[in-house]
C-alpha positions as CSV (number, residue, x, y, z in Angstrom):
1,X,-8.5,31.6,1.4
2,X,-4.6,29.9,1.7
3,X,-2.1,32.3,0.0
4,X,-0.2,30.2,-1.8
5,X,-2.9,27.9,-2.7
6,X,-2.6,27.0,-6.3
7,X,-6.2,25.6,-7.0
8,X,-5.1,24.4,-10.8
9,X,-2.4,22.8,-9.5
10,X,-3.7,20.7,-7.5
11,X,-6.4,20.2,-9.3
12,X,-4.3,18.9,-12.2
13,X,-2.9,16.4,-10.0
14,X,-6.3,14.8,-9.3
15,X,-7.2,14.7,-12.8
16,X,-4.4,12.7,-13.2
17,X,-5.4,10.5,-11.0
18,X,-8.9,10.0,-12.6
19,X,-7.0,9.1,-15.3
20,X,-4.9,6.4,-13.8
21,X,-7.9,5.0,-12.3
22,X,-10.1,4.9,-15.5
23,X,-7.3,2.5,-16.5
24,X,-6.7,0.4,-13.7
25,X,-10.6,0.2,-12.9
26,X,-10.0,-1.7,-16.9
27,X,-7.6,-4.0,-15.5
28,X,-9.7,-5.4,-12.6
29,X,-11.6,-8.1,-14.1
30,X,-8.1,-9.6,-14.7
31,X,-7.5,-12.5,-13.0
32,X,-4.4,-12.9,-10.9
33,X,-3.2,-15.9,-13.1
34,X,-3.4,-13.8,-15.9
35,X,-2.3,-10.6,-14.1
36,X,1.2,-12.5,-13.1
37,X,1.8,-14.1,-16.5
38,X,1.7,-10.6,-18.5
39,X,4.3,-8.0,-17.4
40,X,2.0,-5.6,-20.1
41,X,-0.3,-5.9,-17.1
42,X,1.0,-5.9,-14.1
43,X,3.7,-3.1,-15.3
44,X,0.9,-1.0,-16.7
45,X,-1.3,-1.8,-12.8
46,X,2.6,-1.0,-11.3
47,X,2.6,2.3,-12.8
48,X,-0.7,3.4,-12.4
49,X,-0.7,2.5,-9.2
50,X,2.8,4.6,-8.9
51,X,1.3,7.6,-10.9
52,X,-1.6,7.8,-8.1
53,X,0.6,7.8,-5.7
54,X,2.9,10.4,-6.9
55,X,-0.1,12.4,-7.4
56,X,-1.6,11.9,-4.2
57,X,2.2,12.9,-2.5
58,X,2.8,15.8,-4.8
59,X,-1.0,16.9,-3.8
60,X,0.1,17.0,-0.2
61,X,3.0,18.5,-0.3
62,X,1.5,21.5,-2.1
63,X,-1.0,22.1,-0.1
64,X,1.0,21.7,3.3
65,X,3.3,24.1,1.8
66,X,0.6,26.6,1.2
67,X,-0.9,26.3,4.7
68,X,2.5,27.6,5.7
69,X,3.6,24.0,8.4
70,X,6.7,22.8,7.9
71,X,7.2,20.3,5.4
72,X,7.9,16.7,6.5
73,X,10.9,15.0,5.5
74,X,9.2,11.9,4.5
75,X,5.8,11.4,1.7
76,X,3.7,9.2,4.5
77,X,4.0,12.5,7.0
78,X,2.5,14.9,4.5
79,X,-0.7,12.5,4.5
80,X,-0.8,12.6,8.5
81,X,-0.6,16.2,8.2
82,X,-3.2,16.5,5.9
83,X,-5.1,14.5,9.3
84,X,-3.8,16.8,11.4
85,X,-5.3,20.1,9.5
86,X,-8.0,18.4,9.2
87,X,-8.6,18.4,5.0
88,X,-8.4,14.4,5.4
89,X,-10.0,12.4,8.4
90,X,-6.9,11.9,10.4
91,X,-8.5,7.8,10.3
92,X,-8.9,7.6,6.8
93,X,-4.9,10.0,6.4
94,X,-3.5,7.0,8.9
95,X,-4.8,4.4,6.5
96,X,-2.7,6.0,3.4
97,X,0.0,7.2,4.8
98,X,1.2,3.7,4.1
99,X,0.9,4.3,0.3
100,X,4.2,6.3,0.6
101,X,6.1,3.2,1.6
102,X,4.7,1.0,-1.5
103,X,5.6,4.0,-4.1
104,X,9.2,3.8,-2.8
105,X,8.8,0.0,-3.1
106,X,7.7,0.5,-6.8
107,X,10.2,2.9,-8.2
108,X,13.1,1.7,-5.9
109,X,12.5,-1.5,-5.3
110,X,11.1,-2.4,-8.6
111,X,13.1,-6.0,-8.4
112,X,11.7,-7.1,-4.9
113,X,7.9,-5.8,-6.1
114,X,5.4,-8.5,-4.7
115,X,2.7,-8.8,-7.1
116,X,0.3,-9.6,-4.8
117,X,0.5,-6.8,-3.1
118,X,-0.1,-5.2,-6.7
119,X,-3.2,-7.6,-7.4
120,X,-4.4,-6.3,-4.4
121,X,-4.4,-2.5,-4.4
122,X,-5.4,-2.9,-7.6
123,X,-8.7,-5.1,-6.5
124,X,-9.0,-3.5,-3.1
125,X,-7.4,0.9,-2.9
126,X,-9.0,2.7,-5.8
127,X,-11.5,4.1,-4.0
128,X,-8.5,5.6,-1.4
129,X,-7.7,7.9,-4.3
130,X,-11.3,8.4,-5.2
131,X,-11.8,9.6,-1.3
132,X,-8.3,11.2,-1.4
133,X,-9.7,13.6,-4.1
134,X,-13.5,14.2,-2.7
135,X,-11.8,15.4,0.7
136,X,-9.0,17.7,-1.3
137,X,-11.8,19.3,-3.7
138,X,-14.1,19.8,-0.4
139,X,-10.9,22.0,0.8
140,X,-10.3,23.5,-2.2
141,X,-14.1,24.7,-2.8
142,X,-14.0,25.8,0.7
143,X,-10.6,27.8,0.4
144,X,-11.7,29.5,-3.3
């Protein structure tokens, strides 16, 4: 058990994310022609993407809270800590902790957002959230 744990809080965060992903999984037959041409697309793939994200960060930052660390300062840290407790392979926490960096890109940077580098999370990190979420529900099952 983690005091301070709140299982349906986290877990609302990744049913979000199943969510996002049932609609971006939609968009990837989309080629990138197509993808570039229609902002309906690629702003509905930019937020989803954004909403996974969020999700994923908020996520974290709840349950590093509730294991009673220190909060970092800055989103891609809460993934590394997630590594270092253990709840994510620190490999697999190293590989997302990037994913911090392209949220701020897509809500703060929304003017310098290269949509290739949309096209491809969208083609090529779904399953990071997938495997973000089996690793979080293992720790949650396991802290119950």
């Amino acid at each position: 058990m983690v005091p301070g744990l709140d299982r349906e809080r986290v877990t609302k965060h990744l049913e979000d994310i199943s969510s996002s992903l049932r609609i971006l999984e939609s968009l990837k037959p989309v080629s990138f022609q197509q993808f570039s041409e229609d902002p309906k697309i690629y702003w509905a793939v930019e937020k989803g993407l954004e909403r996974c994200i969020q999700n994923l960060l908020d996520a974290s930052a709840h349950i590093v809270a509730a294991l009673g660390g220190p909060v970092p300062d800055n989103y891609g840290s809460l993934l590394l800590e997630l590594g270092r407790s253990r709840i994510l392979p620190s490999d697999f926490a190293a590989r997302i902790a990037p994913m911090a960096g392209f949220r701020n890109i897509l809500i703060h940077e929304y003017l310098e957002v290269d949509l290739r580098e949309v096209y491809a999370a969208l083609q090529d990190r779904l399953d990071d959230f997938r495997t973000f979420a089996h690793y979080v529900l293992r720790f949650l099952e396991a802290n119950s």
